[in-house]
C-alpha positions as a printed NumPy array, in Angstrom:
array([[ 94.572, 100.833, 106.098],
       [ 92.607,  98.03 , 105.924],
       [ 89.09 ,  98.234, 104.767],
       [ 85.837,  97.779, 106.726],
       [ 83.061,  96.559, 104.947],
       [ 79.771,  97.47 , 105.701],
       [ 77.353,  94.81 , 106.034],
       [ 73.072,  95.58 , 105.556],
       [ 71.379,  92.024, 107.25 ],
       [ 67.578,  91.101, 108.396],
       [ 66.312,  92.153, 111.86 ],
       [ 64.458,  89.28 , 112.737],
       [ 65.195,  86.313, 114.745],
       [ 65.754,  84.158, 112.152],
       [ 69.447,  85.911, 111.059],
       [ 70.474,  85.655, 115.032],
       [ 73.105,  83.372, 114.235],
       [ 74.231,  85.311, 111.616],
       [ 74.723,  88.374, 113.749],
       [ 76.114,  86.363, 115.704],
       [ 78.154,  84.912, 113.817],
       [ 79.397,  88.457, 112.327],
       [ 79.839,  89.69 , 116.014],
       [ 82.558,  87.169, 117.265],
       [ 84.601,  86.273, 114.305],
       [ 87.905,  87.119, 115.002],
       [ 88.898,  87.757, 110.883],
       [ 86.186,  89.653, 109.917],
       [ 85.597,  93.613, 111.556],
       [ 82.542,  95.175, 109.469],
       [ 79.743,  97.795, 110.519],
       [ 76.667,  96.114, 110.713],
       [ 73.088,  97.611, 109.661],
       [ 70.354,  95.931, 110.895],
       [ 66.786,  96.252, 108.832],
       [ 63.623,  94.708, 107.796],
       [ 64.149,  92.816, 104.597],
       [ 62.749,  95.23 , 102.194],
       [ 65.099,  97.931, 104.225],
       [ 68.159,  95.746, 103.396],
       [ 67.414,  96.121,  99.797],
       [ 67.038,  99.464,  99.875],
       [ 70.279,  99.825, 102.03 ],
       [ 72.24 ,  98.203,  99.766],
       [ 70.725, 100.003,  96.212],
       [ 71.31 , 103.393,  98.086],
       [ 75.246, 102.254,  98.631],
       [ 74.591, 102.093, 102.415],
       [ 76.045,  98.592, 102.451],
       [ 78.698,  96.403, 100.186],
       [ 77.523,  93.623, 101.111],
       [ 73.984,  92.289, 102.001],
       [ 71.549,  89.875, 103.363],
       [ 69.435,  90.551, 100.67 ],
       [ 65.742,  88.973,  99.604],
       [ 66.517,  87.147,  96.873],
       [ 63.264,  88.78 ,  94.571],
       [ 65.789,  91.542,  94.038],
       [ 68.969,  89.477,  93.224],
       [ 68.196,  89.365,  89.514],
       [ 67.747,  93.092,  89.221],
       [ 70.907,  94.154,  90.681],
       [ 73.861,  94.716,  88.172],
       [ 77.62 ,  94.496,  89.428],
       [ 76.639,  91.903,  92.242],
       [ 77.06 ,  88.056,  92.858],
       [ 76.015,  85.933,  95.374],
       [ 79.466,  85.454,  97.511],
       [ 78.129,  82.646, 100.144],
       [ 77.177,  79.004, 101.258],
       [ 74.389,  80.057, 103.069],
       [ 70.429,  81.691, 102.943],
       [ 67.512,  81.931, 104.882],
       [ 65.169,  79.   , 103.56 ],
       [ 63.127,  76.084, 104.707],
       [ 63.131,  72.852, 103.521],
       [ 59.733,  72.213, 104.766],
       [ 57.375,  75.008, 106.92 ],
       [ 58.94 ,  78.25 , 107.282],
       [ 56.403,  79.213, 110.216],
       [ 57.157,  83.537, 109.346],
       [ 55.945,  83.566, 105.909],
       [ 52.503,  83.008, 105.796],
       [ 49.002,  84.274, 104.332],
       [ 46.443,  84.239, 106.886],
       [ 42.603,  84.442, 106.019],
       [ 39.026,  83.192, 107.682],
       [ 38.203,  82.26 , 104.246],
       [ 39.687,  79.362, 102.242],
       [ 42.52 ,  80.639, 100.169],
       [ 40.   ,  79.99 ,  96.996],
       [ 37.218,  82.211,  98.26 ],
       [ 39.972,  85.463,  98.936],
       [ 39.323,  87.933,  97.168],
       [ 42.09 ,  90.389,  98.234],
       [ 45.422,  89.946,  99.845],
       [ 47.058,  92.476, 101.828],
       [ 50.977,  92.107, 101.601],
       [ 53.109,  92.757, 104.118],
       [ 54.896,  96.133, 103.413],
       [ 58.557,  94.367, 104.726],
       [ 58.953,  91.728, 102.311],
       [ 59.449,  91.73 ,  98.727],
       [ 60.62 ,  87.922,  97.821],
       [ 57.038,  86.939, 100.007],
       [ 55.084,  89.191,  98.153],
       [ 56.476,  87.963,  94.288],
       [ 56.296,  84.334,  95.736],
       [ 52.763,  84.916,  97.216],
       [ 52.195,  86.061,  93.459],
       [ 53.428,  82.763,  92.49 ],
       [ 51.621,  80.362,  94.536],
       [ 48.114,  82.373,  93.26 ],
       [ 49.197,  81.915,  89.755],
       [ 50.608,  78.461,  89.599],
       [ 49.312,  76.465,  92.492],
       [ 45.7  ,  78.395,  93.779],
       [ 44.463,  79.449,  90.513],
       [ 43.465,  83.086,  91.751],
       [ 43.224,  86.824,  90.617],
       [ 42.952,  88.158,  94.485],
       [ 43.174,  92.041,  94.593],
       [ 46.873,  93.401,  95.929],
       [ 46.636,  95.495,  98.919],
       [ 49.562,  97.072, 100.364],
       [ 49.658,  96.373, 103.817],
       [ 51.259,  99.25 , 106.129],
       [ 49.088,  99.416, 108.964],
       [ 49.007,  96.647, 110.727],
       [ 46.072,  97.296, 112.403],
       [ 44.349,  95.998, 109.702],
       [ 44.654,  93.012, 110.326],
       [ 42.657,  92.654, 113.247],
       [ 39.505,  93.784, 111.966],
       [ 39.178,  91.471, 108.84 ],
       [ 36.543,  91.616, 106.247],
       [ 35.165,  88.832, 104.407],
       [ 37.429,  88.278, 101.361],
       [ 40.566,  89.695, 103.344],
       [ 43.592,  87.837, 103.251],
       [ 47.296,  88.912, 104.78 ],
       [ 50.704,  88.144, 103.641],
       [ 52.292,  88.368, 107.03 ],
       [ 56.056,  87.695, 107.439],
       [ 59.021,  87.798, 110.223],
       [ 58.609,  88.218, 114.085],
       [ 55.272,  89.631, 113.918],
       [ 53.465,  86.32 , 112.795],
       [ 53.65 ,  84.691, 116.099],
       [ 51.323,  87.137, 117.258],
       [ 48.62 ,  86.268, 115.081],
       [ 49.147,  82.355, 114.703],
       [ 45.608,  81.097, 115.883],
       [ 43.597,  83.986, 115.216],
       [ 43.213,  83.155, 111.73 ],
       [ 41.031,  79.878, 110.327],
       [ 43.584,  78.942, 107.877],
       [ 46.921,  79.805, 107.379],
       [ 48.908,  79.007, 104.511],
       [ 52.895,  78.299, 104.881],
       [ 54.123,  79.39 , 101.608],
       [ 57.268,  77.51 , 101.986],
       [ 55.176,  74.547, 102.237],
       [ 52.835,  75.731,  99.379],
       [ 55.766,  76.355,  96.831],
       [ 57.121,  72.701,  97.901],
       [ 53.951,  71.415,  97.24 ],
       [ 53.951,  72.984,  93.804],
       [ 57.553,  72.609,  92.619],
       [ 58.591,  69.681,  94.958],
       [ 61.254,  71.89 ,  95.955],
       [ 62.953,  74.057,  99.319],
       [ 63.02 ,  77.927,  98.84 ],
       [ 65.883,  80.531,  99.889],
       [ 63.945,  83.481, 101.399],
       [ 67.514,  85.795, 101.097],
       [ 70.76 ,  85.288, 100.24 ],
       [ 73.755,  86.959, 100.815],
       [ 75.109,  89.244,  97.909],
       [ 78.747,  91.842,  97.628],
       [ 79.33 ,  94.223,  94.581],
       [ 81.853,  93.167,  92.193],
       [ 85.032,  94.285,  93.837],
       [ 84.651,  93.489,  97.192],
       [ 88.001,  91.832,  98.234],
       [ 88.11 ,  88.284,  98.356],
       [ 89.739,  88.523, 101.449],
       [ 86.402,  90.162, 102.691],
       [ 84.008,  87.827, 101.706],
       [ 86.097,  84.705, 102.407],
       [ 85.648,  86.154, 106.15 ],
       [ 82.799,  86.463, 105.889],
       [ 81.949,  82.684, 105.283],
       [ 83.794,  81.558, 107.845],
       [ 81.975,  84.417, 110.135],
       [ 78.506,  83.067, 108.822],
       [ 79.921,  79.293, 109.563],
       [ 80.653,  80.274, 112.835],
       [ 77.187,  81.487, 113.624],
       [ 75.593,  79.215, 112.471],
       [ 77.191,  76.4  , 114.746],
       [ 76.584,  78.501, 117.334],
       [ 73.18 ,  78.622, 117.069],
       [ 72.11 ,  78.278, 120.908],
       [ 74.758,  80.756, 122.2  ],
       [ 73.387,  83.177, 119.514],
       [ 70.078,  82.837, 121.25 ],
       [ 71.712,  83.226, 124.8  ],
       [ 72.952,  86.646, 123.946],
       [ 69.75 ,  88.017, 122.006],
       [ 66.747,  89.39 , 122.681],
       [ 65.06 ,  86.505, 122.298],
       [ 65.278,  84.325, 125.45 ],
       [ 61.358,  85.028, 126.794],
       [ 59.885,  82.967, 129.379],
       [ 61.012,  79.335, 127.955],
       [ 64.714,  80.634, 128.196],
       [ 65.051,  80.602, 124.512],
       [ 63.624,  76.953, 124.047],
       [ 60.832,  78.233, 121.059],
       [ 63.587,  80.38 , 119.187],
       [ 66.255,  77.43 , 119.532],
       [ 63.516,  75.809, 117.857],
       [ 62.041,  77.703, 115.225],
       [ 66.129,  78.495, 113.994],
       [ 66.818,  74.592, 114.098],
       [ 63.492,  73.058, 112.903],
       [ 61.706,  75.755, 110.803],
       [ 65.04 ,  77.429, 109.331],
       [ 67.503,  75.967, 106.96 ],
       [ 70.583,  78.291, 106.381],
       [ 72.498,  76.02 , 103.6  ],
       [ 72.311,  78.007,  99.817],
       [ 72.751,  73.895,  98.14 ],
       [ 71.705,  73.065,  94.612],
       [ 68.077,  72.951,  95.44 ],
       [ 67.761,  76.059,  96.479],
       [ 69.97 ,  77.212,  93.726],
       [ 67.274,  75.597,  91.407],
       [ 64.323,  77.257,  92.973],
       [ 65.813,  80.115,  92.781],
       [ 65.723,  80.052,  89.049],
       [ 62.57 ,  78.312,  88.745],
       [ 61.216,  81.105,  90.801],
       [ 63.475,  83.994,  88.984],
       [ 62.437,  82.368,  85.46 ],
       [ 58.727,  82.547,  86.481],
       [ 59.029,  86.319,  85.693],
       [ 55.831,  87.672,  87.584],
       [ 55.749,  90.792,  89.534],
       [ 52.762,  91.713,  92.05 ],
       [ 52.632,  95.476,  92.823],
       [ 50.155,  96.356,  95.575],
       [ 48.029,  99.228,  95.493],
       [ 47.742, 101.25 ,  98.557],
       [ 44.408, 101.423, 100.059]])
C-alpha cells in the first residue's frame, strides 16, 4: 500500500503556490495541514506531520530531520509581512510586543536589536491583537503574515526586518524551509520537489484558485508573491541561515 505522507505548511498567502503546487501534482498524494507558522512547528514536534513547512528558528533544534528541498519562504530585499511597527523611532522603543504566530520573526527581531539597533526593548507576548490599536508611547509590534496589510500606514515607522538583517549582514533571509524526518522515502520527497516546482511556476493560477483574488482580481497578491517573495533555498540563504543559527540568541516574551 503505498504511503501517504502528511504534510504541516503555512496558512498565509505567501505559501499559495505551494499549496498549489501540492494540490495538482500528479506524483505526489499527501494530506495537507494548513497552520500559522508557529502551528506548523508544533504540528510537526507532536508527529502530526512528516514533513513540514517549518520556520527555520526551529530547524536546529529538531533531531532526526533534514532539510529535503530547493525551496523557502525568503526575500531578497523587503519582505512586506514581517515587520515591527512603532510611532516611535525604533531607538526610543522601549518594549516590543511579538507576534504570538511566528517564532523565526521573533529570534530574528532579537537579532536585529542586538546586532544592528543596539537595544534592550522589553519582550511582550503579543496574543491579543487588539493591542495594537491602542499604542502607548514606547510600544512597538512584531507583526507578521496576512494581518500586516491591515495596519501598513497606521504606524509612523515601520521596520522590514528582511531589509534590516540585509542591511546588517549584506545578506537575503529564508523565513521557513521545508524539513522530513529521517526516513521519509526518497520517493516522497523527490515528489515533493517537483510538486513545489510546479507551484511555484504556477504562481498566477495559484492565485486564481485562492482566496485571495479581492477587488484588483488578484493583481496585489500576484505581486507581493513575485516581488516581495523569493522561494529559492540557494547558498545565500543557506549562509544566513547559519549566520543567523550561529548567532545563538533566544528572545522569550513575557505575557502581559
Amino acid at each position: 500500500m503505498a504511503i501517504i505522507p502528511k504534510i504541516t505548511a503555512v496558512s498565509y498567502l505567501n505559501t499559495i503556490p505551494f499549496v498549489y503546487g501540492l494540490k495538482h501534482a500528479d506524483n505526489l498524494r499527501a494530506d495537507l495541514l494548513l497552520a500559522p507558522p508557529a502551528d506548523c512547528a508544533k504540528n510537526y514536534i507532536e508527529h502530526k506531520a512528516d514533513i513540514a513547512l517549518l520556520p527555520s528558528a526551529v530547524v536546529p533544534q529538531l533531531k532526526d530531520t533534514n532539510i529535503i528541498t530547493d525551496y523557502c519562504i525568503g526575500a531578497v530585499g523587503a519582505v512586506r509581512t514581517v515587520t515591527v511597527m512603532s510611532n516611535s523611532p525604533i531607538k526610543s522603543v522601549k518594549r516590543i510586543w511579538l507576534d504570538a504566530h511566528s517564532r523565526t520573526s521573533v529570534q530574528l527581531v532579537g537579532y536585529l536589536a542586538a546586532h544592528k539597533w543596539h537595544i534592550a526593548p522589553e519582550w511582550l507576548h503579543l496574543a491579543d491583537y487588539a493591542i495594537v490599536d491602542t499604542p502607548r508611547e514606547g510600544d512597538a509590534f512584531l507583526l507578521i503574515g496576512d494581518k500586516v496589510f491591515g495596519y501598513e500606514g497606521r504606524f509612523a515607522y515601520t521596520y522590514d526586518l528582511a531589509i534590516e538583517w540585509r542591511e546588517a549582514t549584506s545578506l537575503p533571509f529564508a523565513f521557513a524551509v521545508w524539513v522530513a524526518r529521517k526516513g521519509v522515502p526518497y520517493e516522497v520527497t523527490d515528489a515533493l520537489q517537483h510538486a513545489l516546482t510546479f507551484g511555484v511556476e504556477h504562481i498566477w493560477e495559484a492565485v486564481v484558485e485562492s482566496n485571495y483574488m479581492g477587488n484588483d482580481n488578484g493583481i496585489t497578491a500576484y505581486d507581493y508573491l513575485t516581488r516581495n517573495i523569493d522561494f529559492i533555498l540557494d547558498d545565500e540563504k543557506h549562509r544566513a541561515l547559519k549566520k543567523f543559527w550561529d548567532a545563538g540568541l533566544k528572545v522569550t516574551p513575557r505575557s502581559y
